[in-house]
C-alpha angles and dihedrals in degrees: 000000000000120000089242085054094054088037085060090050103046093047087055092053102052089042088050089049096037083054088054095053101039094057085050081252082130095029125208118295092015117132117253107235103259127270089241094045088047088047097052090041102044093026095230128138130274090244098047089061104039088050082050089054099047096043082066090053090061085049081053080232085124145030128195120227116200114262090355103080129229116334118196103246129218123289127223115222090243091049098045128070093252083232132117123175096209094054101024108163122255108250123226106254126250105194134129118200105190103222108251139186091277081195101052101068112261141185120258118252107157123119123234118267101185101098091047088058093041084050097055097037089062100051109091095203091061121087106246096233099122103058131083081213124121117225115263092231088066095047124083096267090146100043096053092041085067088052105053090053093049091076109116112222088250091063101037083059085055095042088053092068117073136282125250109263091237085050149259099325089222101047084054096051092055088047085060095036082060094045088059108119084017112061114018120222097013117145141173089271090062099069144054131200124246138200093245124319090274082071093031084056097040083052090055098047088042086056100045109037145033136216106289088027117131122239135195117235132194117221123254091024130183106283097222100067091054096086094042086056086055098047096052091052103246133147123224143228112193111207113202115258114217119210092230105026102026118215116033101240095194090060088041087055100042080059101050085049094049102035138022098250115192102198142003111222108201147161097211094175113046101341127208100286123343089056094216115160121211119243111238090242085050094051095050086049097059098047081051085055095045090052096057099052092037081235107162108232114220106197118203092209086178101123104031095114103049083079122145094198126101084241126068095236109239130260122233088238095064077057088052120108097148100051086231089124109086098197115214129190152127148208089249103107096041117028112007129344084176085069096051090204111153137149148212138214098208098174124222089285098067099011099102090039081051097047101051080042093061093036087054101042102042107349099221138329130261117293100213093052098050094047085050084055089045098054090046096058092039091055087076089228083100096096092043093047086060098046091056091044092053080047100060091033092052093050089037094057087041095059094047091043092059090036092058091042091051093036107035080030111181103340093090142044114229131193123229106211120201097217131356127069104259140095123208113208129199113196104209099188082073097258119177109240090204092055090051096050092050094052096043086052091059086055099051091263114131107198118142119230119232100239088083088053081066135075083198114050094261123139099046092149101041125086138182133231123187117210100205100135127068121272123257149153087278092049093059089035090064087037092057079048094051088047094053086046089048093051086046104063097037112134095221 
């Protein structure tokens, strides 16, 4: 090799390492692999690494400590990429959805927002108003940390194989033990286990409907599922969503007379993000509906639990006699969504398409993660752990509820949900949800304005807030903010 050749490798190398340091992937005080580690793995001399190293002395990137090796040194702000994968900041959106006939079936064409929420809900110096996402603190973490070191070795060598692709057998014992009282006749072999409802949900679409397919759409409907609708090459139909009785059934039923429509993908019970809960009556009406016209229900069940009522509300598919109703949920918005462990009831009618599905798509979940869930549910604190958790959400979402009506005051319109997390706001001085988000953004406040809860272009002064942490002084303080940018961009 020339000496222009090993001065090329050993400048790459510092530039490839200097990269790394300066976008926090080697983060201040880690240990640089050694020169003689580097030389076996990327079979380059001795000499080449050990140039590259101390090139990034001279950029004072490095520091070498006696009989230690190289440690990554502290970076001034004006040295160091101001970038951190694990708090990278939310961006203001740049997005433009036409308005459309939410009634006459049209295509999908709507980014993912999902990143941008996750962004914002992982940077510590941003007020948490924007995710459906309880705080941590509030979650089982010790519970199920004790948990987790009570495997013996034995069973950490069999949790390291994979899962069935239905699902861990015990996790979905307990599932059925819970539906008893609920769902009759439900069993382990009637479930399988999901990474998370989103999959659970794309399953179910995948099941029921093909590219060019209509779907019915509540609306305002979860964010979330909007680009998956788009991907798989669907139209829509949005059905309206009211606040008290849920899914308009007239309008369901003008367009199952007007178009073939192959699934209804619908929250009965607190729904993402107007929070509305179908009445009982409601609930067997539209399974009736759905019977008439052979349309396939797929029922988000994600936020069942979160009820402040002394009943657990019902499910459609205790309505269900025609297995017609695919039943779709997790454990995301009560126990871990870290975990992304869901689930879905596909009755015997979509239950073998599901299954080959799910083997085809992921395979299985995570063992570990599903035997952690086992045990929780198995302890018997499970119940408990739910009642207390009713008990803070309820009193959290109360006192958000009372700080936006005496902060924002009467400018706006605001839902009261009887179970769920989320508040859904109507600004009724016109002002535009995506300017204030953007606003509120530029002042450390995550909320999510309503346009990306449509496939049409509706909502556009409406946003939501989540009120998964816990209220404070800061909170109200970034309420009485939101209030002042709200006021601000009225249009009259």
């Amino acid at each position: 090799m020339n000496q222009l050749d090993n001065q090329f490798l050993y400048t790459n190398l510092a530039r490839e390492l200097g990269e790394k340091i300066k976008n926090n992937t080697f983060k201040t005080g880690e240990k640089l692999p050694s020169i003689r580690s580097l030389h076996q793995k990327l079979s380059l001399s001795i000499s080449t690494v050990y140039k590259a190293y101390i090139e990034l002395e001279k950029q004072g990137l490095i520091e070498a400590k006696p009989k230690s090796g190289y440690y990554v040194k502290h970076q001034s702000r004006t040295c160091a990429i101001a970038y951190q994968p694990d708090v990278d900041s939310p961006q203001k959106l740049d997005f433009s959805i036409p308005s459309t006939d939410a009634l006459s079936p049209h295509r999908i064409s709507i980014p993912s927002y999902v990143n941008q929420v996750l962004k914002a809900a992982h940077r510590p110096d941003f007020l948490q108003l924007g995710t459906a996402m309880i705080s941590p603190e509030i979650l089982p973490f010790r519970q199920l940390s004790k948990i987790m070191k009570d495997f013996s070795q034995k069973e950490m060598r069999s949790i390291l194989s994979y899962s069935l692709t239905q699902g861990d057998i015990e996790l979905r014992r307990q599932l059925s033990l819970r539906s008893t009282g609920f769902l009759k006749q439900i069993g382990a072999n009637d479930l399988i286990i999901t990474n998370g409802c989103t999959e659970a949900l794309m399953l179910a679409l995948r099941a029921t409907a093909k590219e060019g397919d209509i779907i019915a759409l509540e609306s305002p409907a979860f964010y979330g599922i909007l680009p998956l609708l788009e991907d798989l090459g669907l139209y829509a139909i949005e059905i309206p969503n009211d606040p008290v009785n849920g899914l308009n059934l007239e309008i369901l039923e003008d367009a199952l007379q007007k178009h073939r429509i192959s699934a209804c993908l619908v929250t009965p019970n607190f729904s993402n993000p107007l929070g509305s809960l179908m009445p009982d009556a409601h609930k067997q009406k539209l399974v009736q509906l759905a019977n008439r016209f052979d349309m396939p229900i797929i029922e988000d069940n994600i936020n069942t639990e979160l009820f402040y009522t002394q009943k657990r509300p019902s499910l459609l598919k205790a309505f269900d006699r025609n297995n017609l109703v695919i039943t779709c949920t997790s454990f995301s918005k009560t126990v871990a969504p870290g975990y992304r462990i869901g689930w879905i009831i596909p009755g015997p009618n979509f239950m073998e398409r599901i299954l080959k599905l799910k083997a085809a798509i992921s395979v299985s979940n995570s063992t570990l993660d599903q035997q952690i869930m086992a045990r929780f549910m198995s302890l018997g604190n499970y119940d408990r752990y739910l009642r207390s958790l009713r008990s803070k959400m309820q009193k959290q979402v109360r006192e958000y509820h009372s700080a936006i009506k005496s902060k924002i005051r009467n400018g706006i319109k605001i839902n009261n949900p009887a179970g769920g997390i989320l508040l859904w706001i109507e600004m009724l001085n016109g002002a535009d949800g995506l300017e204030v988000y953007q606003t509120a953004l530029e002042n450390k406040i995550s909320i999510l304005p309503g346009t990306i809860f449509s496939t049409s272009g509706k909502f556009r002064n409406f946003i939501r807030i989540g009120c998964g942490y816990p209220f404070s002084k800061k909170t109200e303080n970034a309420i009485d903010l939101l209030g002042s940018i709200i006021r601000d961009l009225g249009k009259g």
